[in-house]
N, C-alpha and C positions, 0 to 999 in steps of 0.2 A: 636439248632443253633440259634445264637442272629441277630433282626434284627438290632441290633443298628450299624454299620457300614451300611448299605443299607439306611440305616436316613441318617446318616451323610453325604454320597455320594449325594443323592438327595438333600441337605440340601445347599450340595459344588454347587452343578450344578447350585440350583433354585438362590442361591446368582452371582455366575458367571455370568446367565444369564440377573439379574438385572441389573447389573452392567454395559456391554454392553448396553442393555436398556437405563439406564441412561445416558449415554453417548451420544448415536444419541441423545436423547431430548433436552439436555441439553446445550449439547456440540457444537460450532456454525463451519461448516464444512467452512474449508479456501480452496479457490482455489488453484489448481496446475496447474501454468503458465507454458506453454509451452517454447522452445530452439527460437521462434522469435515472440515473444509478439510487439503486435504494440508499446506499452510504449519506448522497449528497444531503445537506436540509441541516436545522439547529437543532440542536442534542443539547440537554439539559442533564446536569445532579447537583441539586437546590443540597444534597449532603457532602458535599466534598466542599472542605474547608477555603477559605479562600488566601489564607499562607502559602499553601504548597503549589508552587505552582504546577508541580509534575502530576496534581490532582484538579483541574480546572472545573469550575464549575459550569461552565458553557462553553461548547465547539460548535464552529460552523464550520462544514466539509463543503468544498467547491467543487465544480465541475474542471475548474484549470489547474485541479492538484497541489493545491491547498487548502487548510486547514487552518482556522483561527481559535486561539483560544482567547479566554475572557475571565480575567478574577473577577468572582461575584455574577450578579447581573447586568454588568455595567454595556455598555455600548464601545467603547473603545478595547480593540485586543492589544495584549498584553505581548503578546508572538505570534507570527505567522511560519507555520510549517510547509515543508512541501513533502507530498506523498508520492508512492507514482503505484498502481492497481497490475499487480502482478498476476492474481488468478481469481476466477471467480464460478463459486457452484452453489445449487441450492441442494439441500438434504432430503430426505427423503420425508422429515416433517413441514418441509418447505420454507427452511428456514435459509436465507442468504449466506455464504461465507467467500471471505475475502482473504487474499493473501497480499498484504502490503511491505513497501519500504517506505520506512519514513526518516527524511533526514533531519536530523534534529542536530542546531549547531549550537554554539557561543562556550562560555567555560563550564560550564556543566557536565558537558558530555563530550565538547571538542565535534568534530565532524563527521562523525562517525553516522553510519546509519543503524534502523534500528530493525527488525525482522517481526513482523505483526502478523497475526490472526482476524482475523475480526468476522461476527457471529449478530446477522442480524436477524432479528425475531419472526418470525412465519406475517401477525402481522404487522412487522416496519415499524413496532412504535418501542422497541429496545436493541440497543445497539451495545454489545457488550466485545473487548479485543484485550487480548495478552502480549506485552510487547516485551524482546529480547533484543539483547546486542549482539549475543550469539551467533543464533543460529533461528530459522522461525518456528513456534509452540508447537507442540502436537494435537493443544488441548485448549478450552478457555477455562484456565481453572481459576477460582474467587480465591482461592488462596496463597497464590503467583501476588510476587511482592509487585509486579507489572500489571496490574488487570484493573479494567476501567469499567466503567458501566454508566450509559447516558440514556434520558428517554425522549422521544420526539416533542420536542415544541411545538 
C-alpha cells in the first residue's frame, strides 16, 4: 500500500492551514458596523460655502456605505460617495472615532481613495474628521487644509 496519497493529504492540509495563517497576520481585519452607528444620520455646516463643493454644506451618512453630499440646503445631492468603516473606538472622554476609506472619484481627485479619521462628539451631536490621500491622520486638527466639521440635524 503507497503512502504517497497520505503525503499529499497532509501536504494539502499543512498548506491549507498556512494559508489561513497567513491571512490573520497579514491581512488587516475591517470593522463590521452595526444597523445604528453613531456616524450614520444628517450632518449640517449652515457655514461652509456653497461653491466648494470639497466643503458641503449637508452629508447624509448611510448605513450601506454611502454618503451624500448637498450644496446648500437643498434636497437633491450633488455626489454620492462610498465609504467603507475600517475601525472603531471610543476615548476615554467617550467620544467616538472612526477610521475610514473613502473613495472619492471623477476629475478632481481621479479614483484614488482617501484615508479619514473621524471624531465623534461624547454627545453625537458633532461630527468633526481630517481626510488625507496619503496615508490616515494621526490627529483632528482644524487647521489640516482637510478637516470638516458638521452638527446633527
Amino acid at each position: 500500500m503507497s503512502t504517497r496519497p497520505t503525503r499529499i493529504f497532509s501536504v494539502s492540509i499543512s498548506l491549507i492551514f498556512f494559508v489561513f495563517m497567513a491571512m490573520n497576520v497579514f491581512c488587516e481585519d475591517v470593522y463590521v458596523p452595526t444597523e445604528n452607528e453613531e456616524i450614520y444620520g444628517t450632518w449640517i455646516n449652515p457655514e461652509y460655502g456653497t461653491m466648494e463643493a470639497l466643503f458641503s454644506q449637508k452629508r447624509i451618512t448611510n448605513p450601506d456605505g454611502t454618503w451624500e453630499e448637498y450644496s446648500g440646503m437643498a434636497d437633491i445631492a450633488y455626489r454620492t460617495l462610498k465609504y467603507t468603516i475600517i475601525d472603531k473606538w471610543t476615548d476615554s472622554e467617550g467620544n467616538i472615532w472612526y477610521k475610514l476609506i473613502t473613495e472619492y472619484g471623477g476629475k478632481t481627485y481621479g479614483a484614488k481613495p482617501f484615508y479619514e479619521l473621524h471624531k465623534i462628539s461624547n454627545a453625537k451631536l458633532t461630527w468633526e474628521f481630517v481626510s488625507s490621500a496619503e496615508a490616515y491622520p494621526t490627529k483632528i486638527d482644524p487647521d489640516h487644509p482637510m478637516y470638516f466639521i458638521y452638527y446633527r440635524q
